[in-house]
C-alpha positions in Angstrom: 3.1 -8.4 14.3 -0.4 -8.6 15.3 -2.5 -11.7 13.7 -4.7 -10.4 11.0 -8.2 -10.6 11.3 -10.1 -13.3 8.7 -11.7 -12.7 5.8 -15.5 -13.0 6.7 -17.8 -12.4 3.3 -16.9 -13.6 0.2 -14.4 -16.1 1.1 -15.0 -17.9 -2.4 -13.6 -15.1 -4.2 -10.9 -14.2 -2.3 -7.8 -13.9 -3.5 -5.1 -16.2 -2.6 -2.1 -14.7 -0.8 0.0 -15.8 -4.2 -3.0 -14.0 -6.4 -3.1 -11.2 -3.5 0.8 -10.5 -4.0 1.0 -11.0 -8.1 -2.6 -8.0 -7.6 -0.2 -5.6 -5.9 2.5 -6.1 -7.7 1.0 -4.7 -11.1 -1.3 -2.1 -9.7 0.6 1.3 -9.7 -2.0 3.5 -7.7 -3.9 3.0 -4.2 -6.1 4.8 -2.4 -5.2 6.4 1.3 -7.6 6.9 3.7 -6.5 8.4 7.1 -8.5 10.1 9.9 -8.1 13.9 9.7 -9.2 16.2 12.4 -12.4 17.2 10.1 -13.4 13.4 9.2 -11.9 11.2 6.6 -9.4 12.2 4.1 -8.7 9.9 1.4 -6.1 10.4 -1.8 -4.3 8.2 -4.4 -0.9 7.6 -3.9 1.8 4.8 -5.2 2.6 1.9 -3.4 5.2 -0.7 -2.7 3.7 -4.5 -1.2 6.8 -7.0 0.7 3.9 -9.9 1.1 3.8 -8.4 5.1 4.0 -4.8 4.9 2.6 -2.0 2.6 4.7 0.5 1.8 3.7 4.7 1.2 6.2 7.2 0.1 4.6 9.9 0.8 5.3 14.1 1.2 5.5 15.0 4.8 4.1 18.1 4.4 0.9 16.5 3.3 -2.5 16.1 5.3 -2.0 12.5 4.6 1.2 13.1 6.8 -0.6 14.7 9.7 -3.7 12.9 9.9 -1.2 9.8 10.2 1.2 11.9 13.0 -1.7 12.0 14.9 -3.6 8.6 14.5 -1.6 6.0 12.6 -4.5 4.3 11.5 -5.6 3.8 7.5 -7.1 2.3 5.0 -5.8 1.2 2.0 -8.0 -0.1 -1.3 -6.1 -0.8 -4.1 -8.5 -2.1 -7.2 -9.1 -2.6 -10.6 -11.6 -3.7 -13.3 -14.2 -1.9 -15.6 -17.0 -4.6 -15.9 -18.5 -6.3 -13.3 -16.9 -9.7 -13.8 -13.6 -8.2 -14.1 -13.4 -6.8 -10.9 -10.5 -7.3 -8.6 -9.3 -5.9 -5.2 -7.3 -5.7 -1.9 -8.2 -3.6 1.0 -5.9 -3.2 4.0 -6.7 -2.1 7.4 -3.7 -1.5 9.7 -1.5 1.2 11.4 1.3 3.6 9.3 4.7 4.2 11.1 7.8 6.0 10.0 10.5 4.2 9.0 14.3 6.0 8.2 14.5 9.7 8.6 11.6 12.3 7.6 12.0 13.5 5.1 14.0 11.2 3.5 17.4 12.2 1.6 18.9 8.7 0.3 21.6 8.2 2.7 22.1 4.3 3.1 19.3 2.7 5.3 19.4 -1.3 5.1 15.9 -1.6 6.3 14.6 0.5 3.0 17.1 -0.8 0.9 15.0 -3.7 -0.5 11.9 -1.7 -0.9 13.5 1.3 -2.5 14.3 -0.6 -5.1 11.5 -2.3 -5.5 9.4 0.9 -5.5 12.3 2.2 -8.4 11.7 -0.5 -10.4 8.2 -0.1 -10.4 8.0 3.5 -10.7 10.7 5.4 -11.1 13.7 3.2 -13.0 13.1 1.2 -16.3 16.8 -0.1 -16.1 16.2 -2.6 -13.0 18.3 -1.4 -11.4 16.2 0.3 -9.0 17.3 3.5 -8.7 15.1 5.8 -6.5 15.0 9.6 -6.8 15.1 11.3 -3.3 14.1 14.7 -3.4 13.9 16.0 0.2 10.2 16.2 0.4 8.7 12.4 0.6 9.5 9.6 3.7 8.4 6.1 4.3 5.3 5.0 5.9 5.3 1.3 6.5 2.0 0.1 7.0 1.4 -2.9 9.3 -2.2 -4.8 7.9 -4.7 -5.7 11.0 -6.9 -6.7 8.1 -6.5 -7.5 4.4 -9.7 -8.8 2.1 -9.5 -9.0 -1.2 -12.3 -10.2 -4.4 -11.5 -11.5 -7.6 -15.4 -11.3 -9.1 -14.0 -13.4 -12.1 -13.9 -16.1 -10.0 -18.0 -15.6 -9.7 -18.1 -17.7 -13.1 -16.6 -21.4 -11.4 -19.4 -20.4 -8.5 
């Protein structure tokens, strides 16, 4: 893995990479940007975090797909907050690759294992037991940060 690039601005309300992972772990919905042959496309999407990589399960028949086929780079902003002291963030720079077969059909695969049921718990199964629905249509994107930054504006308040 490439070494991430620093955080540069707001240093003093940056998350911690403890803070960072707790963020991703309760946010449900990010925001995809990828490079489409007509500019920028960007969509929401769900997400999975393993404190290295950031995970996309996304349909392969999508543009998301195809800008990414053609230029694996993205951007990834996952936020939240309503007023201006609550505001909190993460935003990843880094390249998508496939990982297991496209699309994906829920045969075993021991480098998803762990994240499949990660993503069922958070999404998909309220048992804990993980269980992930494979429906023919979606595959795995596993996105390798060059960059992550990330604000937590209620820290503006100990500044």
């Amino acid at each position: 893995m490439t070494e991430l690039k620093a955080q540069k601005r707001g240093r003093k309300i940056a998350m911690t990479d403890e803070e960072r992972d707790a963020f991703l772990a309760e946010e449900r919905t990010c925001r995809v940007a990828t490079i489409g042959a007509d500019g920028p496309h960007a969509t929401p999407l769900w997400f999975a975090w393993d404190g290295m990589h950031f995970w996309l399960y996304s349909i392969v028949k999508s543009q998301r797909w195809t800008d990414l086929m053609r230029d694996p780079r993205i951007g990834i902003t996952v936020d939240s907050g309503v007023e201006y002291l609550e505001l909190r963030g993460v935003e990843i720079t880094g390249t998508a690759e496939v990982v297991g077969t496209a699309p994906r059909t829920g045969e075993p695969n021991d480098e998803l294992a762990a994240i499949e049921k990660q993503f069922g718990n958070k999404y998909m199964d309220s048992s804990g037991e993980g269980n992930m629905f494979h429906d023919g249509r979606h595959a795995w994107l596993r996105v390798t940060p060059s960059k992550i930054a990330s604000w937590d504006f209620r820290k503006l308040a100990d500044l």
